[in-house]
N, C-alpha and C positions, 0 to 999 in steps of 0.2 A: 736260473729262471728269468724269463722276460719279463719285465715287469709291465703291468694291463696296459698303462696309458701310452707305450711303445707300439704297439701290437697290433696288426695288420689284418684285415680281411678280404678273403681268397674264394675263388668259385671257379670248382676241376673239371676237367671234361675230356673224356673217354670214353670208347668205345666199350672197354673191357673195366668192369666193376672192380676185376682182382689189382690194378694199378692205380683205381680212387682210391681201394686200401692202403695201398704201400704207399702210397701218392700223401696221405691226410697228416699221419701220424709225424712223417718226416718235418711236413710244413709247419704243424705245431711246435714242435722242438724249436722252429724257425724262426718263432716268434710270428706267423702267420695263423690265423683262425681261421679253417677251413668254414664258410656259412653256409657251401649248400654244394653238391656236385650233382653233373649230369652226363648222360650218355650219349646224347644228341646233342645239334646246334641248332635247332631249335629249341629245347628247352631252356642251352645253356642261355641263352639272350633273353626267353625271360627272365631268367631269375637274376641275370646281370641288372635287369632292370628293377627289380623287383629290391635287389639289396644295395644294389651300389657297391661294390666290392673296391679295393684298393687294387688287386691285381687277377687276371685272368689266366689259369695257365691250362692248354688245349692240347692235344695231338694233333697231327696234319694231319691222317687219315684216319676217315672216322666214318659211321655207318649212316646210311641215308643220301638225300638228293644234294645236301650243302656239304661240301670238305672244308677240313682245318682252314685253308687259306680263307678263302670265303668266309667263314664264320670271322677269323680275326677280320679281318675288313669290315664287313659288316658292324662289329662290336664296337670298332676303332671309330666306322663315321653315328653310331648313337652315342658314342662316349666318348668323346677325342681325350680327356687325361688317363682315361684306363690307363692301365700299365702290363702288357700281353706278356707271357712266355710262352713259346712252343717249345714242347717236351714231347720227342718222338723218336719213333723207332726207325724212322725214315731218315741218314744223314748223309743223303747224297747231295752234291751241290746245287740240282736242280730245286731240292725240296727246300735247302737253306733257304736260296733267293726267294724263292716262293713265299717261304714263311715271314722272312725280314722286310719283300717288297709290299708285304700285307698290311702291317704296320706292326708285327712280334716286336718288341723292344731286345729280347734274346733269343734264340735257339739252343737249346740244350740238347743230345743224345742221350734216348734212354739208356744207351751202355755204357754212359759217365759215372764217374764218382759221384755219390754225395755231396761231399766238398764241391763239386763242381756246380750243381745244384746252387748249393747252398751262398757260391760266390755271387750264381747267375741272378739269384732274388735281392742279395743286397745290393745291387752293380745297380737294380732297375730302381730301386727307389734312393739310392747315393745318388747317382750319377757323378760319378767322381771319377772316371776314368778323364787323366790329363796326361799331357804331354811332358815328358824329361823337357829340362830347362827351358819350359814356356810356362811360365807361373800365370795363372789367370784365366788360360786361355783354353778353352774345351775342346775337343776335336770336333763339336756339332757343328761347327761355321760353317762346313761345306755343303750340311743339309740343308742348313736354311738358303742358301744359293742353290740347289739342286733345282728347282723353277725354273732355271734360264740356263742352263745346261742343256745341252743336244740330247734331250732322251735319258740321261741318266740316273738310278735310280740314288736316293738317299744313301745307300751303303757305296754303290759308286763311286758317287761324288766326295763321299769319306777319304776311300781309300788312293783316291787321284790324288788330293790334297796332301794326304802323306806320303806317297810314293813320289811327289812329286818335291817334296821336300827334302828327301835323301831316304826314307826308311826302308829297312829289310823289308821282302815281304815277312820275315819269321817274325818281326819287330812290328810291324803293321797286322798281324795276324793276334797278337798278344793283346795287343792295346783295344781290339775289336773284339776281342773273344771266340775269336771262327780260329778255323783252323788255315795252314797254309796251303794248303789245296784249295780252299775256298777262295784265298784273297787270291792265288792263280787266275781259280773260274773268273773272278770279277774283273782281275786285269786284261783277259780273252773278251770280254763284251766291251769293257774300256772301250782298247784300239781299234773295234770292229764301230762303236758307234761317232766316235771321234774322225774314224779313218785315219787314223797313225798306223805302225808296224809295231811300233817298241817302246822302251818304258822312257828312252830319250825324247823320243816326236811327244809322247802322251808328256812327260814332265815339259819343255817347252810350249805345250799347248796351255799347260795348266798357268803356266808362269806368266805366258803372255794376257792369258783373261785374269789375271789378279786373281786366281784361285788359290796359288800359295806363296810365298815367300822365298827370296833369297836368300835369307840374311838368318835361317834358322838354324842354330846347333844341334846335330844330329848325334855328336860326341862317336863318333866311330861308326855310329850306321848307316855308314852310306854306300856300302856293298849291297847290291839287289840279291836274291835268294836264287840258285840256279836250278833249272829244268822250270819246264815248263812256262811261262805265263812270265815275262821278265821285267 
């Protein structure tokens, strides 16, 4: 059992009523207290207003004039601490970024595990994902420099700073919770908004504007991931 004064509160939003079901029960287990779900994104923002929830979790595509992304945006500029998850049946790269550039703190597939789930909810209010032999040091530092970056989005600038550092993409992919396809997608908009070729020009770019460090133990990962996106 979770004990009460641990214990979170959540406001679901889907299209389809049969996924608030399966959606409620699980969250509870979670130590989350589902207080109110909706079907639209307009109702789900009043009632974001309405309860104050701890965490937000949406589908990207959903019925009516406003989608998932929009609605997270929206939710993100009345509530900048929310704390988003998009859970959706949409896990193409296009709908990731979509979701992550909205301000989702995660992306989940609805054709995940549980467990997966269930790592993605504690991951957003830990925030504990750190780097091997960087004690201290979060991997957010690149978001908050993402402002003075050529166009980059937040997950971007994430994942320059580690690639730029020596990391696998399969190693950068873990530490982010995407998949490797996805940190691909993102190293492809990289080099196209930087104007490099490859993960060399992008890592010396990165090194040159103090985005990452030289002097970082990567302990064996400094093999890039082959195919596609390098």
């Amino acid at each position: 059992m979770i004990a009460p004064d641990t214990r979170r509160s959540s406001i679901i939003l889907d299209s389809h009523p049969l996924w608030l079901d399966a959606l409620e029960p699980f969250l509870l287990e979670s130590g989350i207290d589902v207080v109110a779900r909706a079907t639209s994104p307009d109702h789900a923002l009043e009632l974001l207003a309405e309860h104050k929830p701890d965490l937000f979790i949406t589908e990207l595509r959903l019925n009516g004039k406003m989608g998932g992304a929009a609605c997270v945006r929206e939710a993100m500029r009345r509530f900048p601490t929310l704390n988003v998850i998009v859970l959706s049946g949409y896990d193409d790269p296009i709908s990731i970024e979509e979701a992550l550039s909205a301000g989702a703190a995660a992306f989940v597939s609805k054709s995940a595990r549980p467990d997966d789930l269930a790592s993605a909810v504690r991951q957003v209010f830990a925030h504990s994902v750190y780097l091997a032999n960087r004690p201290q040091r979060r991997i957010r530092r690149a978001s908050r420099q993402s402002d003075r970056l050529p166009g980059l989005t937040r997950r971007e600038a994430e994942i320059l700073e580690l690639v730029a550092e020596g990391y696998s993409n399969g190693r950068v992919a873990k530490m982010l919770w995407v998949t490797d396809q996805t940190v691909k997608f993102h190293l492809s908009n990289i080099y196209r908004k930087l104007g490099v070729t490859n993960r060399t020009e992008a890592t010396h770019w990165a090194l040159t504007n103090e985005l990452a460090s030289e002097d970082t133990d990567q302990s064996g990962d400094q093999s890039a991931a082959s195919g596609g996106a390098q």
